[in-house]
C-alpha positions as CSV (number, residue, x, y, z in Angstrom):
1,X,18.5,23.6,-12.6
2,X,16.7,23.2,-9.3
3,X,18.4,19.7,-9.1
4,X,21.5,20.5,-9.7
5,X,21.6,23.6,-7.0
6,X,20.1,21.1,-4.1
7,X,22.8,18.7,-5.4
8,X,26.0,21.7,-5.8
9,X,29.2,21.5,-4.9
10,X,31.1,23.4,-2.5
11,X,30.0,26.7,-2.1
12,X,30.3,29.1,0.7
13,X,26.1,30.2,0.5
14,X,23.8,27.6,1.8
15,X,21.4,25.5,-0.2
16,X,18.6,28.1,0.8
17,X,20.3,31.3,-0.7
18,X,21.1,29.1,-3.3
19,X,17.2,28.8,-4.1
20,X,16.7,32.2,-3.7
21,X,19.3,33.1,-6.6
22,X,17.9,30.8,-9.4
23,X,15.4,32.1,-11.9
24,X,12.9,29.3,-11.9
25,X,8.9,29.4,-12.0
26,X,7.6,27.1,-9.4
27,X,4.0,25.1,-9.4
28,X,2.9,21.9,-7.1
29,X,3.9,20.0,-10.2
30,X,7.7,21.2,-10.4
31,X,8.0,20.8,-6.7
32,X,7.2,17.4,-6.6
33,X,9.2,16.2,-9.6
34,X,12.5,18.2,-7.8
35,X,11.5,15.9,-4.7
36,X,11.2,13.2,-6.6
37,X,14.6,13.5,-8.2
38,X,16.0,14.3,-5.0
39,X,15.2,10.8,-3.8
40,X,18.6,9.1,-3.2
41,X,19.5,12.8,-0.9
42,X,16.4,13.3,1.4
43,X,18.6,15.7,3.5
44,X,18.3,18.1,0.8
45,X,14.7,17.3,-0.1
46,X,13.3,17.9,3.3
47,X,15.6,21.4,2.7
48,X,14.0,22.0,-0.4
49,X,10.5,21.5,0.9
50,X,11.3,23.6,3.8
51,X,12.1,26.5,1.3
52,X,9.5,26.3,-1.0
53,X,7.2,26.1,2.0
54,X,8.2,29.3,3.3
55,X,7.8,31.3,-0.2
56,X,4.9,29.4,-1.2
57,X,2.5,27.5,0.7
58,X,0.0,26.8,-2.0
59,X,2.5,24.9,-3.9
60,X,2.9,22.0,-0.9
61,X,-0.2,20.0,-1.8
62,X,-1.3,16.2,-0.9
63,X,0.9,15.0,-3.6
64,X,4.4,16.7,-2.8
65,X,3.5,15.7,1.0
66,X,3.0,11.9,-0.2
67,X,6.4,12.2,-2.1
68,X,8.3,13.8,1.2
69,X,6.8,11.4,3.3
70,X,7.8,8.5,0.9
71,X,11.4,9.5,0.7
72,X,11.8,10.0,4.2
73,X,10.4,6.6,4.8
74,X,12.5,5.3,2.4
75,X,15.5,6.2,4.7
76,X,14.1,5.2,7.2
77,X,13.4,8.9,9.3
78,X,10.4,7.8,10.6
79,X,10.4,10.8,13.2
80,X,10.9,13.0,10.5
81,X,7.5,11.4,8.7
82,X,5.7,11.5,12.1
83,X,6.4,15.5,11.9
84,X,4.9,16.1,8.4
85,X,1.7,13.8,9.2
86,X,1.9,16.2,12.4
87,X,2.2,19.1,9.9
88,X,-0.7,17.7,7.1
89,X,-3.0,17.8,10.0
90,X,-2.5,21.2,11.8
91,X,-2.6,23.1,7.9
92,X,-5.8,21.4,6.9
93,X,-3.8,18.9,4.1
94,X,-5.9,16.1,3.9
95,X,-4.2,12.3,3.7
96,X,-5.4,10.9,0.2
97,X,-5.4,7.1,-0.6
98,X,-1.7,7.4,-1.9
99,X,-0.9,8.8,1.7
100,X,-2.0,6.0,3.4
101,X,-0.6,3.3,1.3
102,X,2.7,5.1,1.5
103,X,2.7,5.0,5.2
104,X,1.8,0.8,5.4
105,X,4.7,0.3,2.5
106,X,7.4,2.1,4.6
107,X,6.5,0.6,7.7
108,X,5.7,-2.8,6.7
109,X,9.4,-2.7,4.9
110,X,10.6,-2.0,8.6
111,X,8.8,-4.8,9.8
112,X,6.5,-2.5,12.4
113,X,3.7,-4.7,12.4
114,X,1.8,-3.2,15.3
115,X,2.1,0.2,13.8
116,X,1.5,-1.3,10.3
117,X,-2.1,-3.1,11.8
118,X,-2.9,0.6,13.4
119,X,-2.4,2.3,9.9
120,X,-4.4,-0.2,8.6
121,X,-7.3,0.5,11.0
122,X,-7.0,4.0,10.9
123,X,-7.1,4.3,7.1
124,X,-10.5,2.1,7.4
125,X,-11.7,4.3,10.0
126,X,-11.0,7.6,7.8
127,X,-13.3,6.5,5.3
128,X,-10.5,4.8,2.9
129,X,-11.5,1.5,1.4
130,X,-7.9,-0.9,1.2
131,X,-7.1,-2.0,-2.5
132,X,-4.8,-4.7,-3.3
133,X,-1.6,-3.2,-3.1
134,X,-2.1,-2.5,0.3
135,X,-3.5,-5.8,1.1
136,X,-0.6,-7.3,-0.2
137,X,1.9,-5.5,1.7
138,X,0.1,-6.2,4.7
139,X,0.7,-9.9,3.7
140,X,4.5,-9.4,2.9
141,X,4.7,-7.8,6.3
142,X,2.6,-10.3,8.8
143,X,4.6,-13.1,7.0
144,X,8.0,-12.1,7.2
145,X,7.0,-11.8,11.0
146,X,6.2,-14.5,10.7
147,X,2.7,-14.1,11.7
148,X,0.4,-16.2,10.0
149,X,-2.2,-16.4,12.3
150,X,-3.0,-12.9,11.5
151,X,-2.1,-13.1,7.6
152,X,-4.6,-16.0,6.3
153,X,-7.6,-13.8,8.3
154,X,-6.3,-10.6,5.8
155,X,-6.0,-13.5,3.1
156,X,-9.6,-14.6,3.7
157,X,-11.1,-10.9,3.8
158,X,-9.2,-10.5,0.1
159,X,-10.7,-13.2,-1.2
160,X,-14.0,-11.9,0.1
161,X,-13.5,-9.0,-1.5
162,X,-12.5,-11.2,-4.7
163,X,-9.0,-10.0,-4.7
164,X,-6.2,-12.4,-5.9
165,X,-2.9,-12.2,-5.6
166,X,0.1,-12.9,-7.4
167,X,2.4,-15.9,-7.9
168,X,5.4,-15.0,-5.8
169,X,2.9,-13.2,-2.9
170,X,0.7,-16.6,-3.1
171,X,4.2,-18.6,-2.3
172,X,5.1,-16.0,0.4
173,X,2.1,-17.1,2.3
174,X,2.5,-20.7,2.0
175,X,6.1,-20.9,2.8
176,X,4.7,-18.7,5.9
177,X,1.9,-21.3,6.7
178,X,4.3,-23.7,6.3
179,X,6.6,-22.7,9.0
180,X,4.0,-22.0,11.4
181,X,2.4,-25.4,10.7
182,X,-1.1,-24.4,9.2
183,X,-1.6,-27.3,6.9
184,X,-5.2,-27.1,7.0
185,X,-4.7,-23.3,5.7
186,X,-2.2,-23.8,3.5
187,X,-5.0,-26.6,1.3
188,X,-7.6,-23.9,1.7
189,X,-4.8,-21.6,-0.3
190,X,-3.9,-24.6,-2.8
191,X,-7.1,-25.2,-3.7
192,X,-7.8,-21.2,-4.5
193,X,-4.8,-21.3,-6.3
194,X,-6.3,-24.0,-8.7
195,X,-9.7,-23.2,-8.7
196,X,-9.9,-19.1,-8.6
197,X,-7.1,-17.9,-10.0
198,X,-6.3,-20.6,-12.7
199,X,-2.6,-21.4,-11.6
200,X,-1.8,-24.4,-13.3
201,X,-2.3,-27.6,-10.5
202,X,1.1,-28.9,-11.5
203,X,2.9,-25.6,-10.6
204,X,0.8,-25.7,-7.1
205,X,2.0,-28.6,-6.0
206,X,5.4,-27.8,-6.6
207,X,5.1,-24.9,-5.0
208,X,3.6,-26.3,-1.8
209,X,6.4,-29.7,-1.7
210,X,9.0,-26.5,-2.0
211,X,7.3,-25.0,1.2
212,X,7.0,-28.1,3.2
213,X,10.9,-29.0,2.5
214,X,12.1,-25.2,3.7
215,X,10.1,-25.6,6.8
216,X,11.4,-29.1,7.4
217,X,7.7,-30.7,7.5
218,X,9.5,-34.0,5.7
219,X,6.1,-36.1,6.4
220,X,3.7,-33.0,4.5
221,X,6.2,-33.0,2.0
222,X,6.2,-37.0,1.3
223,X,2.1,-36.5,0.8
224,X,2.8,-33.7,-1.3
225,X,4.6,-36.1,-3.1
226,X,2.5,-39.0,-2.7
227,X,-0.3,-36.6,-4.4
228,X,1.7,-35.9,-7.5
């Protein structure tokens, strides 16, 4: 019902007094599923949130927070997401893992790697330890800027931390390697890729040739080959 009113037709009351008429019991837990729902309109879920924030505060918890932030990152209101990190702070709502991770994903699909390496810092320094899916989006992000300098250090503190990661990520870095010309890195990653996380050696060197041929590195790729 909620849904449907944030999503109404033409009608001369706003989405507000619209609220206010429906006969609905609200929790923390009905909030966030409306939000959720509301995902592909975030001008009406901010609205929503707004609203349910001025006739009950104890319903806007960490979790319907993470969900606003999450849709409003997804369209790409980044002002908007500064203001309710702004917000979390000044009422006492404290960031949760899910809060963080949220933040890297949305930034990291915009390709802001500076602020994406500060979030990354600044969830360290608040006492969060980073799991994998963070450390892989941190990976998707330095390589599609092409910066794989910085992506084979995060690669190295993974693996310290016994992390691995999957196929298509693992192919991600070494086409990234590849075009930056970090052939000494990318046979650090092969061998990994055989020895730790049991990818079949065939499969490896396939993906590696592919890498070399993308990046144009003909004389890599003919060893590759040679190898085989």
């Amino acid at each position: 019902m909620v849904t449907k009113t944030l999503r109404g037709g033409k009608s001369d009351m706003s989405i507000e007094e619209r609220l206010d008429d429906i006969d609905v019991e609200f929790d923390s837990n009905v909030v966030d599923l409306v939000l959720k729902r509301c995902f592909k309109v975030p001008d009406s879920a901010l609205r929503f949130f707004n609203w349910v924030k001025v006739k009950n505060t104890s319903f806007v918890t960490t979790s319907t927070y993470n969900t606003m932030i999450y849709i409003l990152g997804e369209a790409k209101k980044f002002e908007l997401v500064k203001g309710l990190l702004e917000e979390m702070g000044k009422k006492m709502c404290k960031k949760d893992i899910k809060t963080w991770t949220i933040l890297i994903s949305q930034y990291g699909k915009s390709n802001a790697v500076g602020k994406v390496l500060f979030l990354f810092e600044e969830m360290k320094k608040n006492g969060f330890e980073p799991d994998l899916t963070v450390y892989k989006v941190m990976l998707l992000t330095l390589c599609n800027s092409r910066k794989a300098d910085i992506a084979i250090e995060f690669y190295k503190e993974m693996m310290s931390k016994e992390m691995e990661l999957d196929t298509n990520s693992y192919k991600l870095l070494l086409n990234c390697l590849a075009r930056s010309g970090c052939i000494d890195d990318i046979h650090l990653i092969t061998d990994d890729m055989i020895n730790v996380s049991q990818i079949p050696e065939q499969d490896v060197y396939s993906f590696m040739l592919k890498s070399f041929c993308i990046s144009g590195r003909i004389r890599e790729a003919l060893e590759v080959i040679k190898d085989m």
